[in-house]
N, CA, C and O atoms as a GROMACS GRO file, in nm:
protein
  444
    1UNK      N    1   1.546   0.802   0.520
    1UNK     CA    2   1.478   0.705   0.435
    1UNK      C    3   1.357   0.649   0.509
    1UNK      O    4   1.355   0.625   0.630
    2UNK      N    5   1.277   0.634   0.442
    2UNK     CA    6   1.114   0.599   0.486
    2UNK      C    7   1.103   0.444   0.493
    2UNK      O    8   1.103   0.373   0.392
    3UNK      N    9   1.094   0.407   0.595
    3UNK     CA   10   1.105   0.211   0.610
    3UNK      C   11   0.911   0.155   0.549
    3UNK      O   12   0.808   0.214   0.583
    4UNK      N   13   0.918   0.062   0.480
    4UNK     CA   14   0.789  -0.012   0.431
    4UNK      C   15   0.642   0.002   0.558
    4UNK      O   16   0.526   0.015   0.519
    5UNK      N   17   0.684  -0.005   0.712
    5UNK     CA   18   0.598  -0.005   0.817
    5UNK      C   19   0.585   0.174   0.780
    5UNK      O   20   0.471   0.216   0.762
    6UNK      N   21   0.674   0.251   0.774
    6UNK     CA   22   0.614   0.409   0.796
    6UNK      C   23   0.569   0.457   0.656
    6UNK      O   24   0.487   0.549   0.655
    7UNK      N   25   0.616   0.400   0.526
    7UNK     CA   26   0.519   0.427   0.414
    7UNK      C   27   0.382   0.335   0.408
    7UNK      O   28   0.307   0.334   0.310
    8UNK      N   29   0.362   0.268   0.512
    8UNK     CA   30   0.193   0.213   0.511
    8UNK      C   31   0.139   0.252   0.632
    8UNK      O   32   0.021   0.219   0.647
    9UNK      N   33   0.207   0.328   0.745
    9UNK     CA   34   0.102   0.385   0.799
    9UNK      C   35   0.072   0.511   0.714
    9UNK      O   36  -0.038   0.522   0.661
   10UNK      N   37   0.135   0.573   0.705
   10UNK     CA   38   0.086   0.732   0.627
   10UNK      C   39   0.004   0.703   0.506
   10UNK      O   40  -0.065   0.786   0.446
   11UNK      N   41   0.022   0.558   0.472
   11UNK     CA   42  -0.110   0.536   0.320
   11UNK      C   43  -0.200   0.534   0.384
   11UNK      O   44  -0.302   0.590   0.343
   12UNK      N   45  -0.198   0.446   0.554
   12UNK     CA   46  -0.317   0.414   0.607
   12UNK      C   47  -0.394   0.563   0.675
   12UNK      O   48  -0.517   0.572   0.686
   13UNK      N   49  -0.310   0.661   0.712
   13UNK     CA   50  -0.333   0.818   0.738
   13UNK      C   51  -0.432   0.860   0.653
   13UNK      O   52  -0.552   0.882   0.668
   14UNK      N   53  -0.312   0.868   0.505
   14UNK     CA   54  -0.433   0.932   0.387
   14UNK      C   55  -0.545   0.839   0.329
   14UNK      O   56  -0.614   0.883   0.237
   15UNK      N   57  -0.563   0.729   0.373
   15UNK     CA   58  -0.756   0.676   0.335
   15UNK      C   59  -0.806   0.656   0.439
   15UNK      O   60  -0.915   0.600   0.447
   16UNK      N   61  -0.734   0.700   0.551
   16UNK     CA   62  -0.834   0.692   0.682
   16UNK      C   63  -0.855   0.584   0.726
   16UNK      O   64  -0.970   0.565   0.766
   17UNK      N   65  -0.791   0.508   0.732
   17UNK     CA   66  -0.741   0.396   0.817
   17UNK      C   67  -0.739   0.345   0.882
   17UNK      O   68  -0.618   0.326   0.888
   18UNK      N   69  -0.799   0.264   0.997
   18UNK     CA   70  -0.791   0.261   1.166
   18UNK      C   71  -0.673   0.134   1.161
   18UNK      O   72  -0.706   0.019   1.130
   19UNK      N   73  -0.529   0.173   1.197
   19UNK     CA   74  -0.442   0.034   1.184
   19UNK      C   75  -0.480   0.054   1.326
   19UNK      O   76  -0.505   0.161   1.381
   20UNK      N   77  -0.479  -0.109   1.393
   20UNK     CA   78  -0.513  -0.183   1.536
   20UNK      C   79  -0.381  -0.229   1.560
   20UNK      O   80  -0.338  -0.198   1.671
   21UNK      N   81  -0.306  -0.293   1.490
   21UNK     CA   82  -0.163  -0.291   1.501
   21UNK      C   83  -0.087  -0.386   1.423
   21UNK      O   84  -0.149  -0.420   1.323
   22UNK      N   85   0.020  -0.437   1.435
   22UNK     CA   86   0.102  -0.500   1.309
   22UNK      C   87   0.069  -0.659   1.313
   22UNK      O   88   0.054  -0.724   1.417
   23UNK      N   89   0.059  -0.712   1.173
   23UNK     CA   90   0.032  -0.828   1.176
   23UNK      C   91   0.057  -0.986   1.247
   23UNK      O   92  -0.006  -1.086   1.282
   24UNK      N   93   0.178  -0.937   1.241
   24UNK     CA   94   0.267  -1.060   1.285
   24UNK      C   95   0.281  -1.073   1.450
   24UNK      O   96   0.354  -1.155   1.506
   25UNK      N   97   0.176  -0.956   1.530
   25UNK     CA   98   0.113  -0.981   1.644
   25UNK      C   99  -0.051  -1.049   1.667
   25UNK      O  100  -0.122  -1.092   1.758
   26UNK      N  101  -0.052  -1.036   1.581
   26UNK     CA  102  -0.219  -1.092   1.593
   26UNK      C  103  -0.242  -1.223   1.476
   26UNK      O  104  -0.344  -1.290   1.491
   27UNK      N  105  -0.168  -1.252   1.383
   27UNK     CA  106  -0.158  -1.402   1.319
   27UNK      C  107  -0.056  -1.482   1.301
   27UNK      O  108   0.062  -1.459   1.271
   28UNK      N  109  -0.120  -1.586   1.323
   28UNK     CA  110   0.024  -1.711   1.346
   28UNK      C  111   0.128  -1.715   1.227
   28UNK      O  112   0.250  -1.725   1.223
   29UNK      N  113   0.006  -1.700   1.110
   29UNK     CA  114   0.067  -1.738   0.957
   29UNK      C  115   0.041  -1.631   0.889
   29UNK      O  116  -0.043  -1.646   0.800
   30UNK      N  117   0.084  -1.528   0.901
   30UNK     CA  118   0.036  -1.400   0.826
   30UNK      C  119   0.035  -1.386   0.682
   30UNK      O  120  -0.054  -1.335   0.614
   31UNK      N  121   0.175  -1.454   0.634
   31UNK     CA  122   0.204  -1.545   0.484
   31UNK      C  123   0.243  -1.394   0.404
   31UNK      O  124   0.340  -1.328   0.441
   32UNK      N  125   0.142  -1.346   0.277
   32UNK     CA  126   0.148  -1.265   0.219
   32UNK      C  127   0.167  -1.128   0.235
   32UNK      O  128   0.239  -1.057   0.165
   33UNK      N  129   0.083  -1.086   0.353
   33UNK     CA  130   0.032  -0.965   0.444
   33UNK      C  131   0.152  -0.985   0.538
   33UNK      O  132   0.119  -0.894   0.614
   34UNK      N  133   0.248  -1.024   0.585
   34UNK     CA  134   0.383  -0.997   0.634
   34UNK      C  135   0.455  -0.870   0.681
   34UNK      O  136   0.571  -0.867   0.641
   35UNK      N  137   0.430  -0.796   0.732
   35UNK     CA  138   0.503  -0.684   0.710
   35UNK      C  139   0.402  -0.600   0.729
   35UNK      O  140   0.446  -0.494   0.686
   36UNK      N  141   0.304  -0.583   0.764
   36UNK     CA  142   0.154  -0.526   0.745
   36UNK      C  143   0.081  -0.495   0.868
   36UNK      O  144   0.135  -0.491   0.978
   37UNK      N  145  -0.038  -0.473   0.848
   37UNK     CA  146  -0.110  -0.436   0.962
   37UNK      C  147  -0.248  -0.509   1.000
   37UNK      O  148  -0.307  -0.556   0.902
   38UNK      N  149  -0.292  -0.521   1.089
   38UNK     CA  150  -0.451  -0.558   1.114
   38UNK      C  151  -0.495  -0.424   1.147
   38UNK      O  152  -0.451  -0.333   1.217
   39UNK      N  153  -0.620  -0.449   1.056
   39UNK     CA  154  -0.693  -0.240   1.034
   39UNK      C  155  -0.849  -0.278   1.057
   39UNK      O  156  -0.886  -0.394   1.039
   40UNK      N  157  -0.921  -0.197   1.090
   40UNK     CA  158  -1.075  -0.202   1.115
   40UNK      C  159  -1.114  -0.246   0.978
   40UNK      O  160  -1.050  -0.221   0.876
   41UNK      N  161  -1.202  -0.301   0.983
   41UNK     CA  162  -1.303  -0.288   0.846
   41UNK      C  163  -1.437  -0.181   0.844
   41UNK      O  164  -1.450  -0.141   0.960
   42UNK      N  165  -1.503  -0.142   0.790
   42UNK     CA  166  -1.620  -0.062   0.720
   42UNK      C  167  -1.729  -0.124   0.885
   42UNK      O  168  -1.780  -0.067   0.981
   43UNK      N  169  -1.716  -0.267   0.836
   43UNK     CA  170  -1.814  -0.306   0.925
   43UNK      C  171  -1.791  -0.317   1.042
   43UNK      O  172  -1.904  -0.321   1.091
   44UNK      N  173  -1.715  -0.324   1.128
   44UNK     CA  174  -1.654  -0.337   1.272
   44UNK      C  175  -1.568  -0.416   1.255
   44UNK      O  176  -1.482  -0.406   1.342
   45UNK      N  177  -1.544  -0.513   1.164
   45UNK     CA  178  -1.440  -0.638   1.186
   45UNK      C  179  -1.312  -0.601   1.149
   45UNK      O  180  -1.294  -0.515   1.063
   46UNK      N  181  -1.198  -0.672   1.220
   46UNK     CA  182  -1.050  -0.674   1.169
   46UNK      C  183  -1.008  -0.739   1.042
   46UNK      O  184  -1.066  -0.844   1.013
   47UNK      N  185  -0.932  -0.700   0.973
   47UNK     CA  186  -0.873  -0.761   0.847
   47UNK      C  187  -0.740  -0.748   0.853
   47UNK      O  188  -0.705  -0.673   0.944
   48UNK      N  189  -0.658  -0.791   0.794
   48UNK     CA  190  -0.531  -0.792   0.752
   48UNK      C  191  -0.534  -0.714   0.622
   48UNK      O  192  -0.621  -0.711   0.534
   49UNK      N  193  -0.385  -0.636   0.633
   49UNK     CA  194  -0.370  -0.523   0.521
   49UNK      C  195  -0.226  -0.510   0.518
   49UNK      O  196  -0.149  -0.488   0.611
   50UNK      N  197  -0.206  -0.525   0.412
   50UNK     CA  198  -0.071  -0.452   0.328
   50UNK      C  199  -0.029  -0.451   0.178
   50UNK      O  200   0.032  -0.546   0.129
   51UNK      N  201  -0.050  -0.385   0.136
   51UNK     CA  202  -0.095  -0.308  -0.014
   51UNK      C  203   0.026  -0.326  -0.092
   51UNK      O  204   0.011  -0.347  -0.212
   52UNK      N  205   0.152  -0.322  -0.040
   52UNK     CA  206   0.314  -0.360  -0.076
   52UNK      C  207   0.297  -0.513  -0.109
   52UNK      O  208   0.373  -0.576  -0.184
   53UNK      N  209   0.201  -0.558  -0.052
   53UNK     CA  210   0.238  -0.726  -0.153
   53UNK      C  211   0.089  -0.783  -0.136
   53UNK      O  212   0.090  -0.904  -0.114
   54UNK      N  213  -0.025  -0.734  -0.140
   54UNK     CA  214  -0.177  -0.754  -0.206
   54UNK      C  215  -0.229  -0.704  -0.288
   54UNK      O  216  -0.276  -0.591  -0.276
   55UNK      N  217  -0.237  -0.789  -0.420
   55UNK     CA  218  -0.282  -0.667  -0.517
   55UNK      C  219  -0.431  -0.612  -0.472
   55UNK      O  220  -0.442  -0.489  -0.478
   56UNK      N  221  -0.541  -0.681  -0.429
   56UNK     CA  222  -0.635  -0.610  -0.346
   56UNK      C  223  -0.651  -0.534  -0.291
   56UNK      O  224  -0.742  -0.454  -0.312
   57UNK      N  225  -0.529  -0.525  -0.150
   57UNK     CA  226  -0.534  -0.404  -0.053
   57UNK      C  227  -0.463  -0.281  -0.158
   57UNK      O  228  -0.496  -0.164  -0.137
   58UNK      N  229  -0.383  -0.306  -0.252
   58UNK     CA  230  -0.319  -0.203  -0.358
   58UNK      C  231  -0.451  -0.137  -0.410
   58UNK      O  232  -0.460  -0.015  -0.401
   59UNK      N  233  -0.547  -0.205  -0.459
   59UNK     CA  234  -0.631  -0.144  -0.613
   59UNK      C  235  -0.727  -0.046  -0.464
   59UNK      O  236  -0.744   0.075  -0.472
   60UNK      N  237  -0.773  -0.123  -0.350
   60UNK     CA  238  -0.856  -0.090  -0.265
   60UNK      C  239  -0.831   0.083  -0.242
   60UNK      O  240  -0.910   0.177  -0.248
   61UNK      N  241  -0.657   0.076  -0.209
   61UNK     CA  242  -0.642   0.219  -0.132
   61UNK      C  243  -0.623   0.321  -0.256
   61UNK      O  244  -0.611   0.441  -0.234
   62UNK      N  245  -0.622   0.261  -0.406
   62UNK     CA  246  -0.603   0.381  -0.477
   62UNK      C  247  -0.708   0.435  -0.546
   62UNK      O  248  -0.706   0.534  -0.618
   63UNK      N  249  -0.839   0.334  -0.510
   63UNK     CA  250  -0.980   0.390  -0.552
   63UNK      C  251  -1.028   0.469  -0.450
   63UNK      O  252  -1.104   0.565  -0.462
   64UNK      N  253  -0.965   0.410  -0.318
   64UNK     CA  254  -1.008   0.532  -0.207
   64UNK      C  255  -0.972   0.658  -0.220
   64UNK      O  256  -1.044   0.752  -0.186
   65UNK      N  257  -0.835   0.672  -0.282
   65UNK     CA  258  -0.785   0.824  -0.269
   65UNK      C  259  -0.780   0.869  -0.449
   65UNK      O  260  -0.715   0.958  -0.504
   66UNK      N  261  -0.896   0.749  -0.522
   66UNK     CA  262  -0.920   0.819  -0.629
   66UNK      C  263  -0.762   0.872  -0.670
   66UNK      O  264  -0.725   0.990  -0.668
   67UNK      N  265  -0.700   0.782  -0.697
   67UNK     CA  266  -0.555   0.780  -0.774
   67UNK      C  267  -0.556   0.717  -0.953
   67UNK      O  268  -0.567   0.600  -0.988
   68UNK      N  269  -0.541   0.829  -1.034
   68UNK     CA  270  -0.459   0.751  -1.135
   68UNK      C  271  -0.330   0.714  -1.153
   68UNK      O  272  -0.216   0.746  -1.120
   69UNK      N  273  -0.418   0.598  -1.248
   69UNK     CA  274  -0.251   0.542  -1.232
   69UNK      C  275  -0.202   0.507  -1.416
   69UNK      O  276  -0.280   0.444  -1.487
   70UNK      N  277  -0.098   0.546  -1.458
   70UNK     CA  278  -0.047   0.560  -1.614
   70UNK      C  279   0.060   0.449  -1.615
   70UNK      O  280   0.146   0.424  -1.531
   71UNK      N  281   0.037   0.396  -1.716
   71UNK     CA  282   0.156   0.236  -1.745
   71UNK      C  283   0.245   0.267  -1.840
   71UNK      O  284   0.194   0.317  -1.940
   72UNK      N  285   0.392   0.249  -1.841
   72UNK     CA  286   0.459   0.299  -1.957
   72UNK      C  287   0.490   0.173  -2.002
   72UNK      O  288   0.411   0.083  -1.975
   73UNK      N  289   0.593   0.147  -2.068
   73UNK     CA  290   0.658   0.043  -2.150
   73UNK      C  291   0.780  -0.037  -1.998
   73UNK      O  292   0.814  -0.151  -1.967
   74UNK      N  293   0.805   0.077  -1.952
   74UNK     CA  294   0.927   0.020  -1.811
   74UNK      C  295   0.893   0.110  -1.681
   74UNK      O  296   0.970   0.152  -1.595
   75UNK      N  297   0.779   0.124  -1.692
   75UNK     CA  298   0.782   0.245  -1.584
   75UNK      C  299   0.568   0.223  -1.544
   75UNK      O  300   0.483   0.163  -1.610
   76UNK      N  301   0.555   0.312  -1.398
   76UNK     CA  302   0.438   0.322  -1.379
   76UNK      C  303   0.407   0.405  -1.316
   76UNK      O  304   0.488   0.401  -1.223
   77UNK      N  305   0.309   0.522  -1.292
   77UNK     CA  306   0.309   0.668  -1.259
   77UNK      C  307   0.144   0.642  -1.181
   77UNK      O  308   0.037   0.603  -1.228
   78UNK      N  309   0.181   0.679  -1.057
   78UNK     CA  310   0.081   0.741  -0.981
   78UNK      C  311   0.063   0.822  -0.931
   78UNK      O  312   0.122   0.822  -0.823
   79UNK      N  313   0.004   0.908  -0.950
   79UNK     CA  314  -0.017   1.059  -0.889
   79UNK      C  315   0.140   1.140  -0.917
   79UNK      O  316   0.139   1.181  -1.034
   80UNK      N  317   0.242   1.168  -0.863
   80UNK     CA  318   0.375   1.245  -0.896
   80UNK      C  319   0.466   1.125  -0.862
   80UNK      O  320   0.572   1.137  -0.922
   81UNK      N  321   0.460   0.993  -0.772
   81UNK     CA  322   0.502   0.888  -0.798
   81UNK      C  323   0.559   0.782  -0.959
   81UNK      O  324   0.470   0.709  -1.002
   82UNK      N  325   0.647   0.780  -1.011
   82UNK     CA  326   0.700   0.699  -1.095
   82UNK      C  327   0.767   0.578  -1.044
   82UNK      O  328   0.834   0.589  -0.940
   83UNK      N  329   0.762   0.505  -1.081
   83UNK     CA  330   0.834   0.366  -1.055
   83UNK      C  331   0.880   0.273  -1.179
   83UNK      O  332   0.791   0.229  -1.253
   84UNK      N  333   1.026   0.239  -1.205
   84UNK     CA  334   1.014   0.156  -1.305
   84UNK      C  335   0.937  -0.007  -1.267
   84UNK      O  336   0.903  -0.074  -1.170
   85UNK      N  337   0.938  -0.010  -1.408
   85UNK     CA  338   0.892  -0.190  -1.344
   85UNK      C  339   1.012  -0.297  -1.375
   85UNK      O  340   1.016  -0.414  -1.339
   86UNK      N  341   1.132  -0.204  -1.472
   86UNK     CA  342   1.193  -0.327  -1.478
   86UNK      C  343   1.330  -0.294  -1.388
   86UNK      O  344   1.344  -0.172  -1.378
   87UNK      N  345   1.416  -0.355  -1.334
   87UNK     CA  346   1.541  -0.338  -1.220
   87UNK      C  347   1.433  -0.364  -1.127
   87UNK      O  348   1.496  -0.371  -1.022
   88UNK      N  349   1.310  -0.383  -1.096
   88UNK     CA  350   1.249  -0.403  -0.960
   88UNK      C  351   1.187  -0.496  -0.947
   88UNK      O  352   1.066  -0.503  -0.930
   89UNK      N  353   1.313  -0.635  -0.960
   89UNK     CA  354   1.266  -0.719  -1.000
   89UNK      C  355   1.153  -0.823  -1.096
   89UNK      O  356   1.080  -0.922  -1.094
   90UNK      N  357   1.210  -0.708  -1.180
   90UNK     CA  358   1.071  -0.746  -1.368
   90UNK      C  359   0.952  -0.738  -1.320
   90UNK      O  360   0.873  -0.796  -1.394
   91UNK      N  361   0.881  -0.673  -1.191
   91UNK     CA  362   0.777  -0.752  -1.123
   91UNK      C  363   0.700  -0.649  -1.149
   91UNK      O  364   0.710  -0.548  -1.079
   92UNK      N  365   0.608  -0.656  -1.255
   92UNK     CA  366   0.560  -0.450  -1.277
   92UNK      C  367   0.429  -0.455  -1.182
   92UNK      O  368   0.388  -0.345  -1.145
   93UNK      N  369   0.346  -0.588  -1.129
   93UNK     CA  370   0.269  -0.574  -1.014
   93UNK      C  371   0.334  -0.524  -0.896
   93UNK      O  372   0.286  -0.417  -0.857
   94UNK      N  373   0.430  -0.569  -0.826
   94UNK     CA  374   0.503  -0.518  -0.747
   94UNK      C  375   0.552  -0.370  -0.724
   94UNK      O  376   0.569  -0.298  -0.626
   95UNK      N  377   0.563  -0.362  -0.824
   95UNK     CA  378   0.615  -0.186  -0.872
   95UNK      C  379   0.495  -0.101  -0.859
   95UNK      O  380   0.511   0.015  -0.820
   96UNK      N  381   0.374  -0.145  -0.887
   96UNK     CA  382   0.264  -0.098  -0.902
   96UNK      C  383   0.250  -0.098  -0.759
   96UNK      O  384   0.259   0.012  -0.706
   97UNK      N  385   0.238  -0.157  -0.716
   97UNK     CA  386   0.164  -0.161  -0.559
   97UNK      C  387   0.240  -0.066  -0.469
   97UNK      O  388   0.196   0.000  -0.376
   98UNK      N  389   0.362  -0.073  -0.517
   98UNK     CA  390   0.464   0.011  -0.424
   98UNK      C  391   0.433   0.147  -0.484
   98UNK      O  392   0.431   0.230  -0.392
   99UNK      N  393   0.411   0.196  -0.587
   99UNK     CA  394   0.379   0.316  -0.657
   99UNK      C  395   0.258   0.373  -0.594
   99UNK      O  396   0.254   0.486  -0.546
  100UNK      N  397   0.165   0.293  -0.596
  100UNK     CA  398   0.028   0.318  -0.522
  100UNK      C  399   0.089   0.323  -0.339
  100UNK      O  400   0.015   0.400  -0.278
  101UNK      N  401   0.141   0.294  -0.294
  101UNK     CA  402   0.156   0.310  -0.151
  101UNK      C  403   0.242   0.408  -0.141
  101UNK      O  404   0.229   0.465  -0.032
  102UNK      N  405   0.361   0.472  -0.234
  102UNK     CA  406   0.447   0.624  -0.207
  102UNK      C  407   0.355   0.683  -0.258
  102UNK      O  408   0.371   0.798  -0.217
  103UNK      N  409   0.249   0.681  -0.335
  103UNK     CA  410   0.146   0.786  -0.417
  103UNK      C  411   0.083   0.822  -0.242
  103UNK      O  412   0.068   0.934  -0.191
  104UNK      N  413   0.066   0.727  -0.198
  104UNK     CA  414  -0.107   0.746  -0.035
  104UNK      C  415   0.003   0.823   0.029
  104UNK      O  416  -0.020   0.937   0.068
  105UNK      N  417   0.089   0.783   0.040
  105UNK     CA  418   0.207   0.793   0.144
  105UNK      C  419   0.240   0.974   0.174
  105UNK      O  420   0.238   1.045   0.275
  106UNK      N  421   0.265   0.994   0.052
  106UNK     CA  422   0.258   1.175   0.019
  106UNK      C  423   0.164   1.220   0.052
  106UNK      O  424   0.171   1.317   0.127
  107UNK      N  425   0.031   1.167   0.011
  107UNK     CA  426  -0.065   1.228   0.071
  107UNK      C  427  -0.102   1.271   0.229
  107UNK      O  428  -0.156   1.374   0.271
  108UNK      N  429  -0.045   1.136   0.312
  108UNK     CA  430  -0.086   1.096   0.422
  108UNK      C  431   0.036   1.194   0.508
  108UNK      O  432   0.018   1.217   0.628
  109UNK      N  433   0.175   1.255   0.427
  109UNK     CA  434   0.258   1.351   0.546
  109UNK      C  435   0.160   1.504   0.495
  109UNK      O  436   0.126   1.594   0.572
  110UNK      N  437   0.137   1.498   0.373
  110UNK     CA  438   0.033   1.654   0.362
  110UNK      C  439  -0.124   1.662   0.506
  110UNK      O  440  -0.187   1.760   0.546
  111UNK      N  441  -0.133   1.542   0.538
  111UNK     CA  442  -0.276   1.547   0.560
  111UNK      C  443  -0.217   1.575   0.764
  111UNK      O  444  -0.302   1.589   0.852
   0.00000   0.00000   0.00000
């Protein structure tokens, strides 16, 4: 079974990523981003990242790897990824984000 830290490095693999290392070493109050990483930015600077509970860092990595994504009535499909939204805790953002991070995730053991 694939733990939340090894399905976001391999998202961070497949969009090319620079993780610097895990959050909760480098901020006092990490809060949301919990569980996550501090990653380069574009411009040289560090950011905080984790796509499992930002809808930002979510929409960010699936325009990077140019992912669609299809909404059902209980369910949400990214790339060969499905996820319901309801049993997962009614939370169909949540579901989504996690859909988008096993979608990178596949990509990132192919790459």
């Amino acid at each position: 079974m694939t733990t939340d830290k090894e399905l976001l490095e391999l998202a961070a693999k497949a969009a090319g990523i620079n993780v610097v290392g895990d959050i909760e070493k480098y901020l006092v109050f990490p809060e949301r981003r919990a569980g996550g990483f501090i990653i380069e930015t574009a411009t040289g600077g560090h950011t905080g990242w984790n796509p499992l509970t930002d809808d930002g860092d979510a929409l960010r990595l699936a325009v990077m790897l140019e992912m669609s994504i299809v909404f059902g009535a209980n369910y949400v499909v990214v790339g060969d990824v499905q996820m319901p939204t309801v049993n997962n805790s009614n939370d169909p953002y949540a579901a989504t984000r996690r859909a988008i991070v096993r979608a990178a995730a596949e990509i990132g053991k192919a790459a």
